[in-house]
Each structure stands twice: as C-alpha cells, then as structure tokens.
C-alpha positions in Angstrom: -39.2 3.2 11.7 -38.8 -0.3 13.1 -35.4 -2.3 11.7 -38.3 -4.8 10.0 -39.7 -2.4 8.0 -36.1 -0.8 7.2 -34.9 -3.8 6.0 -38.0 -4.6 3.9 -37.8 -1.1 2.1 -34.4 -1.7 1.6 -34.9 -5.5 0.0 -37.5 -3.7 -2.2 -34.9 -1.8 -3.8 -37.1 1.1 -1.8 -34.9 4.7 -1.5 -34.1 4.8 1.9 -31.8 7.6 2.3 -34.5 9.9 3.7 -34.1 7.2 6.6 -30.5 7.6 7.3 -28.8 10.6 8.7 -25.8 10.8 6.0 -23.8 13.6 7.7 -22.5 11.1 9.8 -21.8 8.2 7.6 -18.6 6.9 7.3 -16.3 4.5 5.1 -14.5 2.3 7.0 -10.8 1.9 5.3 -11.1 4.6 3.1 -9.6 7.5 5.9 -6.5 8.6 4.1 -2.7 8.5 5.1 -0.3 10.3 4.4 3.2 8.8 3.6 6.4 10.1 1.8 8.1 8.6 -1.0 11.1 9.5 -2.4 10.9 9.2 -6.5 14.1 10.4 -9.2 14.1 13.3 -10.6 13.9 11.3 -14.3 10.5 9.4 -12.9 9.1 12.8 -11.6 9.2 14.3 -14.6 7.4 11.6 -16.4 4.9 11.5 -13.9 4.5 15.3 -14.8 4.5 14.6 -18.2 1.8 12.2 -17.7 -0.2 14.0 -15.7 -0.7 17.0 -17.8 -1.3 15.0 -21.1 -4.5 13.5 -18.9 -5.1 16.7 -17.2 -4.5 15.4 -14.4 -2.6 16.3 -11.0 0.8 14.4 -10.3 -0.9 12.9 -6.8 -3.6 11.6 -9.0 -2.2 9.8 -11.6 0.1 7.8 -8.5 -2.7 7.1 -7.1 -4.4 6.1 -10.2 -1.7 3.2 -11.2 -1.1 2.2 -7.5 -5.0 1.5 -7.5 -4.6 -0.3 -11.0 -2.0 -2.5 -9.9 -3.4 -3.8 -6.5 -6.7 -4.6 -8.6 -4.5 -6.6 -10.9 -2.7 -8.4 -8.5 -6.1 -9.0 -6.3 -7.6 -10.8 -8.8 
C-alpha cells in the first residue's frame, strides 16, 4: 500500500492496524528506568497502608501520585 492511500485510510478514521506490523512498535519515552529512593520507615508504612486499602501494589500507588503531581504542575 502506497503512503497516499495510508494516509487517506487513516484520515477516514479507516482501521489500519492490519497495515502495520505492531510487534515492533515502540513508545518513544515510555522505556522504563529504574532508580532508588530512600523513604522512612513512618512513610513506608503509609504507602503500605495505602496500597492495600486500593488493592494496589506499593510501586504502584508511587507511581500513581508522582504521575498525579507532574500533571498538576504541567498544566
């Protein structure tokens, strides 16, 4: 299929997945990292707490807020 008639599908609102080989896509900026951070014993355990009363894991609900407060502060 010619990038014309690609694009057109795709303007349409045409499904074009069948088009694209998705085993290799990627998402640029999304690869994660690992890093270490040191937290008090006090803000651990309400991090547990936390966790649990969402059902939840503790690397979650960090990740959660972190995510929360970056969109706050984007905006």
């Amino acid at each position: 299929m010619k990038a014309k008639d690609f694009d057109k599908k795709f303007d349409a609102g045409q499904d074009i997945t069948s088009h694209l080989d998705l085993s290799r896509a990627t998402r640029p900026g999304r690869e994660p990292k690992r890093v270490n951070v040191d937290f008090p014993a006090w803000m651990l355990e309400s991090l547990d707490r936390e966790a649990k009363r969402l059902g939840v894991t503790r690397q979650s609900i960090i990740k959660l807020w972190i995510a929360e407060r970056l969109e706050k502060t984007a905006a």
